[in-house]
N, C-alpha and C positions, 0 to 999 in steps of 0.2 A: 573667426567671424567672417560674414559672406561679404566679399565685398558690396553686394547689392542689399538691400534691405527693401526696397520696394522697385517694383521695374514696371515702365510705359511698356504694355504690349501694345505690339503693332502688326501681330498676326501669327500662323502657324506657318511652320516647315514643315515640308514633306521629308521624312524621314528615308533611308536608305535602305533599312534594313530594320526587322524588329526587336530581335535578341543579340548579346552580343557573349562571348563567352569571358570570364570576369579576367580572365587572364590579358587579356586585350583591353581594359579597362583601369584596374585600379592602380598601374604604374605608367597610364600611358602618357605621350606627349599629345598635348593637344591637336597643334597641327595634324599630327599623323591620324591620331583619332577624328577630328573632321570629317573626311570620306566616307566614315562606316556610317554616322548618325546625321548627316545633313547631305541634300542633292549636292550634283557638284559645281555647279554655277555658284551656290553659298559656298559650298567647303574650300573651292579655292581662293576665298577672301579672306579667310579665317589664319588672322598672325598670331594668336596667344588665344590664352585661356585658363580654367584651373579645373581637375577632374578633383573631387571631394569628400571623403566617405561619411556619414552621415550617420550622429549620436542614435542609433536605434537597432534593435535587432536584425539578425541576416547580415545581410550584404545589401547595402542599400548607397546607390553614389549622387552625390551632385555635378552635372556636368554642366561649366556655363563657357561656351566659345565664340571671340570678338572679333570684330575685324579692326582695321585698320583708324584707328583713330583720326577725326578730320576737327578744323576748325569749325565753331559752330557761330561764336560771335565773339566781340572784346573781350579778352581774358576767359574764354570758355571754348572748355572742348568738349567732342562728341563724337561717343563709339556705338557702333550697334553691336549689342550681344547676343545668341545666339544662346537661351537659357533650358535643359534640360534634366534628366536623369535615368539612371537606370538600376532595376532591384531585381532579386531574389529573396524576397522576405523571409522564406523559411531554408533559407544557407546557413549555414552554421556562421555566428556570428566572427570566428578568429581562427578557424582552419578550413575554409571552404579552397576545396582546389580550383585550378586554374578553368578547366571546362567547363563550372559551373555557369548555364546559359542566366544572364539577366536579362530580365524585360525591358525595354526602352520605351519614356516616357515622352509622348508629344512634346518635339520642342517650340517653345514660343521665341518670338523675335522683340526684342527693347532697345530703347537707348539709354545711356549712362553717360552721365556730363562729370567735368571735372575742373575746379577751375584755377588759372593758371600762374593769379596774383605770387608776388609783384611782378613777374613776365608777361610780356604780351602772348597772347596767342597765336604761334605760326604752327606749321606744317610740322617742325622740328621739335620743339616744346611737347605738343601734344603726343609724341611718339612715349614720352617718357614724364610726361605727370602722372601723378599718383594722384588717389583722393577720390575716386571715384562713386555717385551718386545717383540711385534711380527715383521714379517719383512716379504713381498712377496718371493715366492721362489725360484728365479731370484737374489734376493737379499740378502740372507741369510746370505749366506758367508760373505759380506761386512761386512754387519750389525754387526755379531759377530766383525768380524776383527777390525771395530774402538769402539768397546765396551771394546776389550783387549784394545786398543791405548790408552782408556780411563782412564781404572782402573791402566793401566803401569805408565802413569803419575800420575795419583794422588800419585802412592809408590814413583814416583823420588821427588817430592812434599814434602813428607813429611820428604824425607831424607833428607841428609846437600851436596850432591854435588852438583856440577851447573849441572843445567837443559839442556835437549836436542835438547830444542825445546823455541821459543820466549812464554814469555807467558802475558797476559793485563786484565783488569778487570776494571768494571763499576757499577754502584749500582745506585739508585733513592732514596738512604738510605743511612747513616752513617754508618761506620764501615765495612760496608759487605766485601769492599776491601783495606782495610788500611793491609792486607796483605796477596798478590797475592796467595803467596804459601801455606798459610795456608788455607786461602778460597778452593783451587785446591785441598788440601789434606781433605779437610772436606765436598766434597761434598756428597748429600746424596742420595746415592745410593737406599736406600729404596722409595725412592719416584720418581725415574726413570721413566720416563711417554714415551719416544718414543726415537726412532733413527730416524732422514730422511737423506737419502744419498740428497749429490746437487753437481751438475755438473755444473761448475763454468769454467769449459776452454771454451774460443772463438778464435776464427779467425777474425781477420780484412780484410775484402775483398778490393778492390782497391776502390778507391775514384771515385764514378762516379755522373757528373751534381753538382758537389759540398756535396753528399751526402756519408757519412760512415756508410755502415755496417757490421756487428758483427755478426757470424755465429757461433754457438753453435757447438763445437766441440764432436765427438759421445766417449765414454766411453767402454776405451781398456780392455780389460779382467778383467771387472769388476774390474778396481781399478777409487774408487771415487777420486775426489780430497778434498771434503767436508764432515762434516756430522754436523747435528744440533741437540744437544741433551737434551729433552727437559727433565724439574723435574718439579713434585706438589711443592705445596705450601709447604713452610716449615719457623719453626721457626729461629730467631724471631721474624721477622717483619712480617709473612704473604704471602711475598713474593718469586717469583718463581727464578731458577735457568732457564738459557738457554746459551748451552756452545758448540761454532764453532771448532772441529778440522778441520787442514788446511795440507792436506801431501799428496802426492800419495803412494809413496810408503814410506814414513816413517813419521812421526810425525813435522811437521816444527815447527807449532805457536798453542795457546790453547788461542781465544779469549771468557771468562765469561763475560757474564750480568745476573745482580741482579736487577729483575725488575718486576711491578702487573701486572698478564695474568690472563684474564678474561675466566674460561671455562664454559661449563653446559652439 
């Protein structure tokens, strides 16, 4: 699964070079690959990355390469990544040899936040959080905002006052939720796969011919009423986290399901 699911662009790189031959490619190290696909004022900032071969015919790769992780705010980090690819569509899909030239696809520039509960956020932390999170840039804002929502609960969670908010849980497995609050305080944030905001207000319009419709109500200054926040697989059954906050402007309900999500 990508670690990115949605990414802030924030512009194009100017590319190096256009073709790359595959052999240079789909065993490479990031770093080292930097220089061929980004100028080099970017490529020398660039400390990791991951090259990615991608479910579909030919030779088709995901390249996405970051820099250097920085703090961004309280308990939140931020990396800019460096998102692109390169293909051969009609390469043979599982013996193309090594000279086979791929195209290189426009790379765009994002950021990707991560955050760093229960540790503060320094310089060091950030070099080595996991959990990493993108969001369109229309969206950004929210995103973070029910990402605090998130980790703010998990702290009331693990304390002893009552909660602020309803909170329910479900499993396909034993144990996962035999106890709500500790489940809610143990979630694992290193395995953070995505935020999707959702727009869940409608309107009932009047009843006409016998027929009721439902009219999706438009989303006021970027306050969601939802978000669905997705996690990898994790121990110890295997299985995935997927967890509903429900609040416009404050935190109402925290519905968890513990449940098998098939990715590739």
């Amino acid at each position: 699964m990508l670690g990115f699911m949605a990414a802030l662009v924030l512009g194009a790189s100017t590319q190096a070079t256009e073709t790359l031959p595959l052999g240079e490619v789909r065993n490479a190290d990031p770093v080292v690959l930097a220089p061929r696909v980004l100028p080099p004022d970017v490529a020398g900032r660039i400390t990791d990355g991951y090259i990615r071969k991608k479910w579909s015919p030919g030779q088709r790769y995901f390249i996405g390469l970051w820099e250097r992780p920085v703090v961004h705010a309280a308990g939140l980090c931020r990396r800019t990544v460096h998102i692109g690819g390169a293909s051969a569509p009609k390469a043979d899909t599982n013996y193309a040899p090594d000279d086979t030239l791929l195209q290189l696809e426009t790379f765009t520039t994002t950021a990707h936040y991560a955050p760093t509960y229960p540790q503060q956020a320094t310089d060091e932390t950030c070099q080595s959080v996991k959990g990493w999170i993108g969001s369109s840039h229309a969206q950004t804002e929210a995103t973070l905002l029910m990402l605090t929502r998130l980790t703010d609960a998990m702290k009331q969670a693990a304390g002893r006052r009552r909660l602020g908010f309803e909170i329910s849980c479900t499993s396909e497995t034993r144990g996962a939720c035999s106890n709500h609050r500790r489940a809610l305080a143990n979630l694992p944030l290193d395995q953070l796969l995505a935020i999707n905001l959702q727009n869940t207000v409608f309107r009932n319009e009047p009843v006409r011919n016998g027929v009721q419709v439902r009219t999706m109500q438009p989303v006021i200054d970027n306050r969601w009423p939802e978000a669905e926040i997705s996690f990898d697989y994790s121990a110890p059954d295997g299985r995935s986290w997927i967890v509903l906050l429900k609040g416009i402007d404050r935190l109402e309900a925290v519905e968890m399901r513990r449940t098998m999500v098939t990715r590739h």
